[in-house]
C-alpha positions as CSV (number, residue, x, y, z in Angstrom):
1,X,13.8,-20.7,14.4
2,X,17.3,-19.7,14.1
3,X,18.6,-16.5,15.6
4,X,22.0,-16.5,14.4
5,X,23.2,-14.1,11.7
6,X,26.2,-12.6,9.8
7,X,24.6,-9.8,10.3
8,X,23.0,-8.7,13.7
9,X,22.8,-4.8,13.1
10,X,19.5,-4.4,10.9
11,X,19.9,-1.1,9.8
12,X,23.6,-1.9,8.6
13,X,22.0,-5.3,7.3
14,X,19.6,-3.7,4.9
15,X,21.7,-0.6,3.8
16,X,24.4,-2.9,2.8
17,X,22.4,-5.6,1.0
18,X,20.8,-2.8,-0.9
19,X,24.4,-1.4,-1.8
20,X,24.8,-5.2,-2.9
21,X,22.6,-4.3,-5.9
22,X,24.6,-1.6,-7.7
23,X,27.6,-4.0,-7.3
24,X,26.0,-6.9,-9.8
25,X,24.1,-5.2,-11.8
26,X,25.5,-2.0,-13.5
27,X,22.6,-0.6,-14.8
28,X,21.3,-0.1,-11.6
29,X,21.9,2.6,-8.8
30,X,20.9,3.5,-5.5
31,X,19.4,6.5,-3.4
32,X,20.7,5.3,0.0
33,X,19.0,8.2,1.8
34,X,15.4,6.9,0.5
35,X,16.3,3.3,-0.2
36,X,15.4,3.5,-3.9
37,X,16.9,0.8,-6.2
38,X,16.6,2.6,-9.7
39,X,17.6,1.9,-13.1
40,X,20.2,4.2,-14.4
41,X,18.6,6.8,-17.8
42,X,19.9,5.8,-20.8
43,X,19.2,7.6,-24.1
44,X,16.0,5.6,-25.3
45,X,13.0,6.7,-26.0
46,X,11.1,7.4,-23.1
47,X,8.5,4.2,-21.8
48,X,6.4,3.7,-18.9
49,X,8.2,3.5,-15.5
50,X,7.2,0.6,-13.4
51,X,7.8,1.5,-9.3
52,X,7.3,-1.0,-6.7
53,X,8.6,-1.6,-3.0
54,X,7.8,-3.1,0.3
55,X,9.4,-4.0,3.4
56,X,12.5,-5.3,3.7
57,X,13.2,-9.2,4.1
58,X,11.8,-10.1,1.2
59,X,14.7,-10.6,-1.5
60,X,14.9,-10.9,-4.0
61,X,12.3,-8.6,-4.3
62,X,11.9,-5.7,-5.2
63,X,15.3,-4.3,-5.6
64,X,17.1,-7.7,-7.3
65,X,13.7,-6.8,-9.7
66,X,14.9,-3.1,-10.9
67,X,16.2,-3.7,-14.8
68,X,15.3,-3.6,-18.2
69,X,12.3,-5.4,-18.6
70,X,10.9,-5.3,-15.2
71,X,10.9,-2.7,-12.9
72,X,12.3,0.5,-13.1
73,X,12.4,1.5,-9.5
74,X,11.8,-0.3,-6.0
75,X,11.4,1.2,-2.5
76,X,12.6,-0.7,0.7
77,X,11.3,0.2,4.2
78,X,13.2,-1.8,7.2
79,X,12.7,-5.5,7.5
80,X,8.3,-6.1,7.7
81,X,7.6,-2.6,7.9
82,X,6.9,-0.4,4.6
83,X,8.9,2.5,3.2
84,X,7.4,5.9,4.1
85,X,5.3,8.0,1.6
86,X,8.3,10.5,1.3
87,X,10.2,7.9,0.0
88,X,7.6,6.5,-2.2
89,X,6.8,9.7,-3.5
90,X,10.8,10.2,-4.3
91,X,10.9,7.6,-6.2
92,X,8.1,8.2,-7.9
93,X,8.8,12.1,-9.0
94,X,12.6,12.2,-9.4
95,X,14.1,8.6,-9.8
96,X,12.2,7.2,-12.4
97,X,11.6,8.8,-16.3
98,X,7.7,10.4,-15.9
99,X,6.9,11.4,-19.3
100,X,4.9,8.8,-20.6
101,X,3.5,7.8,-16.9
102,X,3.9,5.9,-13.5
103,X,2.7,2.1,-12.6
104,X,3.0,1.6,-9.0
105,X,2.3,-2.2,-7.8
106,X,1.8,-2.6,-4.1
107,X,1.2,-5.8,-2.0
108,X,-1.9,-5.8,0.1
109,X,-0.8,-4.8,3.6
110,X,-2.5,-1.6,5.0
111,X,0.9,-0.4,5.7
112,X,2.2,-0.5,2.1
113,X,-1.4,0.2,0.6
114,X,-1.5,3.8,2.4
115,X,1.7,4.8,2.1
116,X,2.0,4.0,-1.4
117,X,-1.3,5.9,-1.5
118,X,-0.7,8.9,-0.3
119,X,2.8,9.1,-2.6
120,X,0.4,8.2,-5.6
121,X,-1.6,10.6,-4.5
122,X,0.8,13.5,-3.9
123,X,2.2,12.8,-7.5
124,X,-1.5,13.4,-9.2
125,X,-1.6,16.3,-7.1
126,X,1.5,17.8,-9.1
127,X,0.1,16.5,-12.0
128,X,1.8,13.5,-13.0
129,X,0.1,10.7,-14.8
130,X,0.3,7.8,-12.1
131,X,-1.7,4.5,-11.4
132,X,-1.6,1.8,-9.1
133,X,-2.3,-1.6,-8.5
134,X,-3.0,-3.8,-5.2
135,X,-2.0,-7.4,-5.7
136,X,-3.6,-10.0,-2.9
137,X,-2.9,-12.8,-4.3
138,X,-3.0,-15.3,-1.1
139,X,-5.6,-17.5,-0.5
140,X,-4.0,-19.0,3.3
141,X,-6.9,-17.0,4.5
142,X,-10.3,-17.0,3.4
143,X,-12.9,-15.0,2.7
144,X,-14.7,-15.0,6.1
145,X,-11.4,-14.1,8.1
146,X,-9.9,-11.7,5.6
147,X,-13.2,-9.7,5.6
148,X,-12.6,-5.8,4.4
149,X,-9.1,-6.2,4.5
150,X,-9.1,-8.7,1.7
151,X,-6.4,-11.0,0.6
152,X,-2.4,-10.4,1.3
153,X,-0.3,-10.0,-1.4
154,X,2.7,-12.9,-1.4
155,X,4.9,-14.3,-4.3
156,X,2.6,-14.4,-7.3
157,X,3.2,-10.5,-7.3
158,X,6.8,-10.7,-9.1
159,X,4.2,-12.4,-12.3
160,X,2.3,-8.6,-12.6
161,X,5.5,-7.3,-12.1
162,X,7.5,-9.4,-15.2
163,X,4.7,-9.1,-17.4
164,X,3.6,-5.7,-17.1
165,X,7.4,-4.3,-17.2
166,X,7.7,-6.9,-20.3
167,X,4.6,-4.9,-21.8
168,X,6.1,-1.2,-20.9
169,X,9.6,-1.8,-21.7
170,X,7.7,-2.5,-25.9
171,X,6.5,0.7,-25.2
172,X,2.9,0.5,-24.8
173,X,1.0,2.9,-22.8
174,X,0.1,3.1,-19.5
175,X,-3.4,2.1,-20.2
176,X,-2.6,-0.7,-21.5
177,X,0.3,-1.5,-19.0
178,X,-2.3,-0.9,-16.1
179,X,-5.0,-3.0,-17.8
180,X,-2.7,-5.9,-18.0
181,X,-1.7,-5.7,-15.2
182,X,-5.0,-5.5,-13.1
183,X,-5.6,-8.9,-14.9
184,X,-3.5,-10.7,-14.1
185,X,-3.5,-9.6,-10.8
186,X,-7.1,-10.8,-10.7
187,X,-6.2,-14.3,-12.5
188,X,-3.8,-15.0,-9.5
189,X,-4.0,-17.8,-6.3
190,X,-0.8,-18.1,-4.3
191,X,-0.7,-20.1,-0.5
192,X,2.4,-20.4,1.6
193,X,3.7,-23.4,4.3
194,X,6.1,-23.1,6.7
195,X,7.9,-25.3,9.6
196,X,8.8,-22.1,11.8
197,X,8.6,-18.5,12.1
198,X,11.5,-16.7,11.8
199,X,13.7,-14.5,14.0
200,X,14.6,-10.7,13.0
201,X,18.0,-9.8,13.2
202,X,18.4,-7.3,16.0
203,X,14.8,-8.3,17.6
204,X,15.4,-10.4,21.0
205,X,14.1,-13.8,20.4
206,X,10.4,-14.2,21.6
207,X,9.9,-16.4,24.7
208,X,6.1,-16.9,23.5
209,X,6.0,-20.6,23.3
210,X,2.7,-20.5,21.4
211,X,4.9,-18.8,18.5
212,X,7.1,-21.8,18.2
213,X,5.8,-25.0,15.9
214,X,6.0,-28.4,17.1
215,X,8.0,-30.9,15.5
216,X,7.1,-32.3,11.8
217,X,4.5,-29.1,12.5
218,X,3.5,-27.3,9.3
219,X,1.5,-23.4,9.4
220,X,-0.3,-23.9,6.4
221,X,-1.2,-20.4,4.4
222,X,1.6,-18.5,6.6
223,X,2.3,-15.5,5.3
224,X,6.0,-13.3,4.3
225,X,5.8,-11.9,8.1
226,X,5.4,-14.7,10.0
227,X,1.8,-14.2,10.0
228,X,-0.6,-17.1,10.7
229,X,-2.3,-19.5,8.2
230,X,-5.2,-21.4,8.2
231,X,-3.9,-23.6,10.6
232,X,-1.5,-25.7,12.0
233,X,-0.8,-29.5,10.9
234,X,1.6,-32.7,11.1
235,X,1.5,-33.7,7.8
236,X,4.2,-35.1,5.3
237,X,5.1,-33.6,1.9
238,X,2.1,-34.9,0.1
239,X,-0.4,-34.5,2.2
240,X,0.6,-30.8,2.7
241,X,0.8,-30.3,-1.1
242,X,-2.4,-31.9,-1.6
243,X,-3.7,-29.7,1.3
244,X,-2.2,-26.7,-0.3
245,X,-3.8,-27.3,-4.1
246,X,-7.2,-28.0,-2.8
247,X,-6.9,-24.3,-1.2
248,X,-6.1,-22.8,-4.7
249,X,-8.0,-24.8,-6.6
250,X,-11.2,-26.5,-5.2
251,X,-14.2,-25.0,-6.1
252,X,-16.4,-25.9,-3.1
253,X,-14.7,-24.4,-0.8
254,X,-16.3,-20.9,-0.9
255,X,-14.5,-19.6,1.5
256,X,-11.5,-19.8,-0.7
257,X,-12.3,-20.6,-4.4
258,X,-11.1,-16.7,-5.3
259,X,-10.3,-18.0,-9.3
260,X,-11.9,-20.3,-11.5
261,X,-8.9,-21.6,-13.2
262,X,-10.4,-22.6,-16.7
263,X,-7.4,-21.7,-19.5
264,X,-5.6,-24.2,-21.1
265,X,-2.5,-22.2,-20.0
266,X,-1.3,-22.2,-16.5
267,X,1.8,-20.6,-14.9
268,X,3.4,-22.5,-12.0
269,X,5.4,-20.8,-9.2
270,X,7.1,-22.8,-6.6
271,X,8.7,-20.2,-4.0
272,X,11.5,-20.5,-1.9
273,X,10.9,-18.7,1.4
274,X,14.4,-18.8,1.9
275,X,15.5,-21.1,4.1
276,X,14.7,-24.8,2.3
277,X,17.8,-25.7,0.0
278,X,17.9,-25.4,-3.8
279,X,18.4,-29.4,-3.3
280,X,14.7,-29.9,-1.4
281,X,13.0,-27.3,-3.3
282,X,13.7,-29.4,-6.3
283,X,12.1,-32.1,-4.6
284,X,8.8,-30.0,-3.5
285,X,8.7,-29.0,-6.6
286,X,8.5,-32.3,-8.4
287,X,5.6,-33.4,-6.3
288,X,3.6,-30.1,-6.6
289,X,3.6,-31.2,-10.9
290,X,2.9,-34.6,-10.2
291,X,-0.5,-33.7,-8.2
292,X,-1.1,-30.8,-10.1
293,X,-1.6,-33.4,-13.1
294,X,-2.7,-36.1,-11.5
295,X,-5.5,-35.0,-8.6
296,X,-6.1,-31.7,-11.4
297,X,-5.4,-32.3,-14.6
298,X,-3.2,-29.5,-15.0
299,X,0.0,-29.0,-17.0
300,X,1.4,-26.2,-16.7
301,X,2.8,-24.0,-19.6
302,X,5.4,-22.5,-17.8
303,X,6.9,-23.6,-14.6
304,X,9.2,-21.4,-12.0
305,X,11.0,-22.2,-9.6
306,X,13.3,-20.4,-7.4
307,X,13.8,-17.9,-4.8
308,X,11.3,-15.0,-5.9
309,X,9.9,-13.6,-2.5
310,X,11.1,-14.6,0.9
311,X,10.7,-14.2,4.4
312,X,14.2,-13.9,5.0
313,X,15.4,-17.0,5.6
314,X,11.6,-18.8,6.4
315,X,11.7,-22.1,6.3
316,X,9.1,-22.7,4.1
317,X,7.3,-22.2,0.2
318,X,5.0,-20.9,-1.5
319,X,2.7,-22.1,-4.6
320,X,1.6,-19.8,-7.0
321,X,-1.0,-20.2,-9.8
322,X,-1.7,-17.8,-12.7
323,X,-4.9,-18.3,-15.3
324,X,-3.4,-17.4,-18.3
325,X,-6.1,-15.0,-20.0
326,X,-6.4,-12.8,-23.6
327,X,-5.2,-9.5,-22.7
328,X,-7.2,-7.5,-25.0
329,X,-4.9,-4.9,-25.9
330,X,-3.7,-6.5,-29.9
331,X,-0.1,-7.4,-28.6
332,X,1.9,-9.9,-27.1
333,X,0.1,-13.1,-24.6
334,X,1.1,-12.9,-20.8
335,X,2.9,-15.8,-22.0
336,X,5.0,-14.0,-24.8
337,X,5.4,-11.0,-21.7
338,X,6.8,-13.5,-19.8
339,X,9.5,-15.1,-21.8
340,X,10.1,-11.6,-22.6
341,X,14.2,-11.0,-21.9
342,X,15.0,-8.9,-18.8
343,X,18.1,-7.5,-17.0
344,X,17.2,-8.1,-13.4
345,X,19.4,-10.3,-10.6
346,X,16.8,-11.2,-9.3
347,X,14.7,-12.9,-12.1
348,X,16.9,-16.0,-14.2
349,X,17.9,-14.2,-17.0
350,X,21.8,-12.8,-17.3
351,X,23.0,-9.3,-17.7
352,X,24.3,-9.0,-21.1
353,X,27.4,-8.2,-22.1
354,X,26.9,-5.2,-23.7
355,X,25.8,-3.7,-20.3
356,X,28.4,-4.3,-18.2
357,X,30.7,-2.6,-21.2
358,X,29.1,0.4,-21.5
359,X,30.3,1.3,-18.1
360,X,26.7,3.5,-17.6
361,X,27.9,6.1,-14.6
362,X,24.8,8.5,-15.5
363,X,22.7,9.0,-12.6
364,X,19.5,10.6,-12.3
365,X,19.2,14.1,-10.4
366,X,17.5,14.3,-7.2
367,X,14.0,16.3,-7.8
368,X,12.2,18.6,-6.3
369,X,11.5,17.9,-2.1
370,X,8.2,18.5,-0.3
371,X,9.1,22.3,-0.2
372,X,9.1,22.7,-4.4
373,X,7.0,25.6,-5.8
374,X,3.6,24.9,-6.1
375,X,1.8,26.1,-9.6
376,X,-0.7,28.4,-9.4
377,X,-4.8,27.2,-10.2
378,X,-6.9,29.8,-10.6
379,X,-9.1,28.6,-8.1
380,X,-9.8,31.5,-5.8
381,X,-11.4,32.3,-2.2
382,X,-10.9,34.7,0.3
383,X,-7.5,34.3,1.9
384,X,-8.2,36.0,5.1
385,X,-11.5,33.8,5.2
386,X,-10.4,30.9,4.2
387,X,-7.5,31.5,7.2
388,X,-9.9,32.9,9.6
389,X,-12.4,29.4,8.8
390,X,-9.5,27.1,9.1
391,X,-7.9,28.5,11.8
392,X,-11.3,28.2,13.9
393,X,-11.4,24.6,12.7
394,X,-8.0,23.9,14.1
395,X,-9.0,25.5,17.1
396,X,-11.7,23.4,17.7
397,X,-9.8,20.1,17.5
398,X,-7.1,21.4,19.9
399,X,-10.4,22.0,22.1
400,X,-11.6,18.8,21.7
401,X,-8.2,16.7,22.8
402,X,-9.0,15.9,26.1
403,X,-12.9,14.6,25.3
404,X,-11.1,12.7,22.3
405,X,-7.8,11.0,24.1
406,X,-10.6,10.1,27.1
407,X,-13.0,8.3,24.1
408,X,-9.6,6.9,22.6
409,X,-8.6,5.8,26.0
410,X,-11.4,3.5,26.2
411,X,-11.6,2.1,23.0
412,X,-7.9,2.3,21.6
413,X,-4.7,3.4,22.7
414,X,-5.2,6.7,23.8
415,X,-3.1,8.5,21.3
416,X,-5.8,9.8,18.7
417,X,-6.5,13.0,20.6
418,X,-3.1,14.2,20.6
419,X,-2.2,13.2,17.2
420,X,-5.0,15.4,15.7
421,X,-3.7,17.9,18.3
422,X,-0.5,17.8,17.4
423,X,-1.4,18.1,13.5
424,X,-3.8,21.2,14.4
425,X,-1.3,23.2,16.4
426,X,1.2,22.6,13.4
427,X,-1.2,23.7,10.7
428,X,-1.9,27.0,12.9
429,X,1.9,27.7,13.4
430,X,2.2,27.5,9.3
431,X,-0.7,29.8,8.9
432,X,0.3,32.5,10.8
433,X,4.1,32.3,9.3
434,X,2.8,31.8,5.8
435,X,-1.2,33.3,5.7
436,X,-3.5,31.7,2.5
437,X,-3.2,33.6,-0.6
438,X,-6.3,33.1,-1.9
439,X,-5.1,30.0,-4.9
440,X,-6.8,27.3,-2.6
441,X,-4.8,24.9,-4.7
442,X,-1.5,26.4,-3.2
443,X,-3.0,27.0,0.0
444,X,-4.5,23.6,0.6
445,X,-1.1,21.7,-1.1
446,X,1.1,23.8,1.6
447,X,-1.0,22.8,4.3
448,X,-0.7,18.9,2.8
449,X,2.7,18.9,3.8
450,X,2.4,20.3,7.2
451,X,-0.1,17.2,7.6
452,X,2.0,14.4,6.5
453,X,5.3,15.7,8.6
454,X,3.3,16.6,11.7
455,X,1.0,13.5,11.9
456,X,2.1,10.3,11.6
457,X,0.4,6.6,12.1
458,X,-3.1,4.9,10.4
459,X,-4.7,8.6,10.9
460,X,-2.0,10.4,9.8
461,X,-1.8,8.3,6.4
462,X,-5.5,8.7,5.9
463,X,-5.6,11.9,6.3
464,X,-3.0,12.8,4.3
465,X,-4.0,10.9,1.1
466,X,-7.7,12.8,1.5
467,X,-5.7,15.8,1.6
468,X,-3.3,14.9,-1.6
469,X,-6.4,13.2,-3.6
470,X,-8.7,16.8,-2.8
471,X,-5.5,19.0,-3.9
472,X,-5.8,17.3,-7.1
473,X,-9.5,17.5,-7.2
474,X,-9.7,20.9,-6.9
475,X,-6.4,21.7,-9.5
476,X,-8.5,19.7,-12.1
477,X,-12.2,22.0,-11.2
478,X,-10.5,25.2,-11.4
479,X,-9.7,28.0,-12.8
480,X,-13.0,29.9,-11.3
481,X,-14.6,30.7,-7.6
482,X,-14.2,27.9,-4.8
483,X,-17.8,27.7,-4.0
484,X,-19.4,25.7,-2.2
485,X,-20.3,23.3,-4.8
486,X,-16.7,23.4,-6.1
487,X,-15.6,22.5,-2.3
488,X,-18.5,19.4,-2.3
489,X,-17.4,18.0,-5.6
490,X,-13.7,17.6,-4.9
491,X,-14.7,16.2,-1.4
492,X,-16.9,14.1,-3.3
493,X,-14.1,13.2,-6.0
494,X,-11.4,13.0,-2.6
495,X,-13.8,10.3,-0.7
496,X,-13.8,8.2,-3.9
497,X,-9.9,8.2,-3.8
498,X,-9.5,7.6,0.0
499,X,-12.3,4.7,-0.2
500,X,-9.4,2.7,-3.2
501,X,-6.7,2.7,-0.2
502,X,-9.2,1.5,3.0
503,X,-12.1,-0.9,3.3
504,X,-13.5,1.6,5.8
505,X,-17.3,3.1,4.8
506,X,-19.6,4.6,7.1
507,X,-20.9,1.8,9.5
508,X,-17.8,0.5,10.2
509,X,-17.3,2.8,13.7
510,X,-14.0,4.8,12.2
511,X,-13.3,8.6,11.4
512,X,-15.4,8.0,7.8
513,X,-18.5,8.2,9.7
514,X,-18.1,11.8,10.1
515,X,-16.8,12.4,6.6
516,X,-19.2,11.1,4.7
517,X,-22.3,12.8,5.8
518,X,-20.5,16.0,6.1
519,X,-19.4,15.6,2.1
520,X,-23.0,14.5,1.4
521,X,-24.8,17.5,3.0
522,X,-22.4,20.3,1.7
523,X,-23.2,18.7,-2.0
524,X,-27.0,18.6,-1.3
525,X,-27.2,22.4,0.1
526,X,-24.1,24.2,-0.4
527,X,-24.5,25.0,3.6
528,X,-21.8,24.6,5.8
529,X,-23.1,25.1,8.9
530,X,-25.9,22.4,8.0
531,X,-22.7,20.0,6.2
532,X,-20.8,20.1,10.1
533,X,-24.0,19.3,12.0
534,X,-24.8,16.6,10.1
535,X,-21.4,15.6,10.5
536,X,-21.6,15.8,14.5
537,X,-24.4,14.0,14.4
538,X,-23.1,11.2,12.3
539,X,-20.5,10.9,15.0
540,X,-23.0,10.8,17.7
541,X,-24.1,8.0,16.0
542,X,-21.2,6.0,16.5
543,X,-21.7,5.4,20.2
544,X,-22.7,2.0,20.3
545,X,-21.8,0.7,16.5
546,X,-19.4,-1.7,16.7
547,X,-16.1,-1.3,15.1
548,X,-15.4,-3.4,12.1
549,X,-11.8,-1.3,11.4
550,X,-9.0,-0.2,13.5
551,X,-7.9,-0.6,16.9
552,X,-11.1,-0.9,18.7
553,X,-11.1,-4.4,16.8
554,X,-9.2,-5.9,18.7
555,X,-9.0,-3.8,22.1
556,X,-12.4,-5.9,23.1
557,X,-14.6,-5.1,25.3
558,X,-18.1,-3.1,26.0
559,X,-16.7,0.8,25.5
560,X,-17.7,1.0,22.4
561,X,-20.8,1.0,23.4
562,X,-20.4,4.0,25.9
563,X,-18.3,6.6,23.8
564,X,-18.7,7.8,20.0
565,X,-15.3,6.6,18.1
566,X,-13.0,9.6,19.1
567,X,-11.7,9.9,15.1
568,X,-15.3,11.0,14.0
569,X,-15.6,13.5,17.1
570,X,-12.2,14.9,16.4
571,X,-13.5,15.0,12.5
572,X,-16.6,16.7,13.2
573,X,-15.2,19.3,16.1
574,X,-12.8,20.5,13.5
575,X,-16.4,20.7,11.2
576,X,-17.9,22.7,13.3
577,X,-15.4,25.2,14.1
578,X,-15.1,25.4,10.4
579,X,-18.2,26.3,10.3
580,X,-18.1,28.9,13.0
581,X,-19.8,26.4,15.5
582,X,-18.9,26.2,19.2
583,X,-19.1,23.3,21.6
584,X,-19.9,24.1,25.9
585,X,-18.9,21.2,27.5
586,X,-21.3,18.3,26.0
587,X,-23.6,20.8,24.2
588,X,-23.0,22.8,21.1
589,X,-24.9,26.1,20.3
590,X,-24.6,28.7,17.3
591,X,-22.4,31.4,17.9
């Protein structure tokens, strides 16, 4: 692993490599506040806009992507971690042209799937016409290890994104654009190899020797973060290929046979992860085609290779597979889509002369920020009871910190308490500067953002794409009275769009437990107070399940065993008090 760099300040590294990309390709520009690569408006007619992003490290994607015919905006966090929602959501409502709708293509990593989340959701909420796909397209680790969280997402993601911004650039809709490109998200295999790990500029080097390979070492299925694979190996170049083809392609292993690849068109990938030279990646290459045809009987239709998606400079590759299938939609193949010209550094294909003449210095206005004006619904309740309920919901979580941070404290990290504190206490401060007004649409989206600046980590995220997803819910059930079976349908409707951005479901020993019930009952009976207890009782219940999600995974251990998990009894308190319930000590009682 080398540590040396150019560049040792990582902040200054990524700013200034993002920078890079306004300086090769014209029609690009940047938002350095947000890190948003975007392509510059022009006067064509408008298409859909195609947004995706990640962490840093990566390049060329996303942002060497952003062009004509491929994406039209791309969000960078800072090296392996992903960009915020407030960035995502930037990008999504002032950077890119809206009108005829908003693809957003996210990796799988629970990081980038919930933050993109909760900006997707945030845009429905104000009403703009937005989908999004997860890509896990890695098959390094299989089914039985993967579990809930499913496969990651490595290089086979920059096919979804050429073909679908091929398909939106001809001006199809977003149905189709989506359609496709679910499909051939779900015809891809990718696996990865590397002979180290590597070093993060700025991060001291690790002294973990375990970390380290061995020499003539390979980490087969590593992933783009210096994750681990399926193991560890001294093997030479064929063997490892061989290794690596059986993974994507052999159907007895059911751990791993995610794709029956049965078209008479396949698309190869070979991947740099950035560190092997163009010279041995030729090489690699070459051998991957020679078993492919030989041990498969495979020859592919296409074949790329290059530097597509790294792990900065990772000494390493990656082999991707895609099943070429009929898209259905009476247009152009995913092959057609693919040859399809596009003005993007990153992909092979050079920006055209007529670009860099036209000298484009347009740039597209900053929109509105978390604060905008909120439109009204029509959906009406009581705003000094919907404040009085809240407020005594809040109240009851701020109660509840120290019985939540000691259940956290055995079973996680001990900060759950005090982030639902923290969120509570801001909430309250908001309600008594700025009281409901009775549109529970504007009420509720006010109180969103209060959420999503106040709270922050897995909870925080979760939380605040519920929130976004039931803001929406409700704009789309009103005009009319928020009754209670108004409330239970767009809980109903928010659960549904929570459970497409987390694996958790109740069972799994995580604040959902409490949710669910509490959703359930309120839809059944249209009772509150019979909605929380079932919720607190659901919680109750968690004492002794064993987690299957979050921290409590992998803090170990019998204390699961002694306390309820302190996310569903922070849930449920703030039920209660909702419902004008009150706890004394470990007993609650009607007031």
């Amino acid at each position: 692993m080398s540590a040396r760099h150019f560049i040792n300040d990582p902040t200054l590294l990524v700013n200034s490599a993002l920078e890079s990309l306004t300086l090769t390709n014209p029609s690009v520009a940047l938002d350095a506040e947000n890190k948003i690569v975007y392509k510059r408006p022009s006067h064509g007619p408008s298409k859909v806009s195609i947004i995706s992003g990640g962490g840093s490290g990566h390049e060329p994607s996303f942002g060497a992507f952003v062009g004509d015919g491929l994406l039209s905006a791309a969000v960078a966090g800072t090296i392996f971690a992903s960009p915020s929602a407030e960035q995502i959501r930037r990008a999504i409502t002032s950077r890119v042209d809206t009108n005829k709708g908003v693809l957003v293509t996210v990796m799988n990593y629970t990081g980038d799937v919930l933050n993109f989340g909760m900006a997707v959701e945030k845009a429905k909420a104000d009403g703009l016409n937005v989908e999004m796909v997860i890509v896990g397209d890695d098959v390094g680790v299989g089914r039985e290890r993967g579990g809930k969280v499913g496969r990651r997402g490595i290089a086979g993601t920059v096919l979804v994104h050429k073909i679908a911004g091929a398909l939106a650039a001809q001006g199809r809709s977003l149905e189709e654009v989506y359609k496709v490109a679910k499909l051939t998200a779900a015809n891809l295999v990718s696996v990865g190899a590397s002979l180290d790990h590597v070093h993060v500029p700025g991060r001291a080097v690790g002294s973990n020797a375990a970390e380290s390979l061995q020499e003539g070492e390979v980490e087969i299925g590593m992933g783009i973060h210096n994750e681990a694979g399926s193991g560890r190996k001294k093997v030479n170049l064929p063997e490892l290929v061989g290794t690596m083809l059986s993974q994507l392609l052999d159907q007895n292993d059911k751990d791993r046979a995610f794709l029956n690849v049965n078209s008479n068109e396949i698309v190869l990938v070979v991947n740099n992860l950035g560190g092997v030279s163009v010279l041995e990646l030729g090489g690699i290459t070459t051998e991957v085609v020679k078993q492919l045809k030989s041990s498969w009987g495979i020859q592919p239709v296409r074949i790329l290779s290059g530097t597509y998606m790294t792990s900065l400079n990772g000494l390493g590759f990656s082999i991707s597979l895609l099943n070429v299938v009929n898209t259905d939609i009476g247009g152009p193949s995913m092959i057609q889509l693919l040859d399809y010209p596009c003005e993007a550094t990153g992909w092979s294909a050079p920006i055209q002369k007529t670009t860099w003449e036209e000298k484009n210095t347009a740039t597209r206005e900053n929109g509105a920020g978390p604060d905008h004006s909120i439109k009204q619904s029509g959906l009406k309740a009581n705003g000094a009871s919907f404040n009085d309920a809240l407020a005594s919901g809040l109240r009851a979580i701020i109660a509840a910190e120290p019985e939540v941070t000691r259940y956290d404290t055995v079973v996680g990290d001990g900060d759950c308490g005090i982030g639902l504190k923290r969120g509570a206490e801001a909430v309250l401060s908001h309600l008594k500067e700025k009281p409901a007004t009775g549109d529970v649409v504007v009420d509720l989206a006010r109180i969103v953002t209060i959420v999503e600046n106040a709270m922050d980590g897995t909870s925080g995220a979760l939380f605040a794409i519920f929130l976004n997803a039931l803001v929406h819910s409700l704009r789309t059930l009103a005009p009319g009275e928020a009754s209670p079976q108004i409330w239970a349908a767009a809980l109903k409707q928010s659960c549904d769009a929570l459970s497409r951005y987390t694996p958790a479901r109740p069972g799994d020993r995580t604040l959902i437990d409490a949710l669910y019930p509490f959703v359930e009952v309120l839809g059944k009976t249209g009772d509150l107070k019979k909605a929380a207890e079932a919720s607190k009782q659901a919680a109750e219940d968690t004492k002794g399940m064993k987690p299957s999600l979050g921290r409590a995974v992998y803090v170990g251990g019998t204390g699961f065993e002694q306390v309820p998990d302190p996310g569903a009894w922070g849930l449920a308190s703030f039920f209660l008090g909702l419902a004008g319930i009150k706890s004394d000590d470990d007993s609650w009682e009607t007031i």
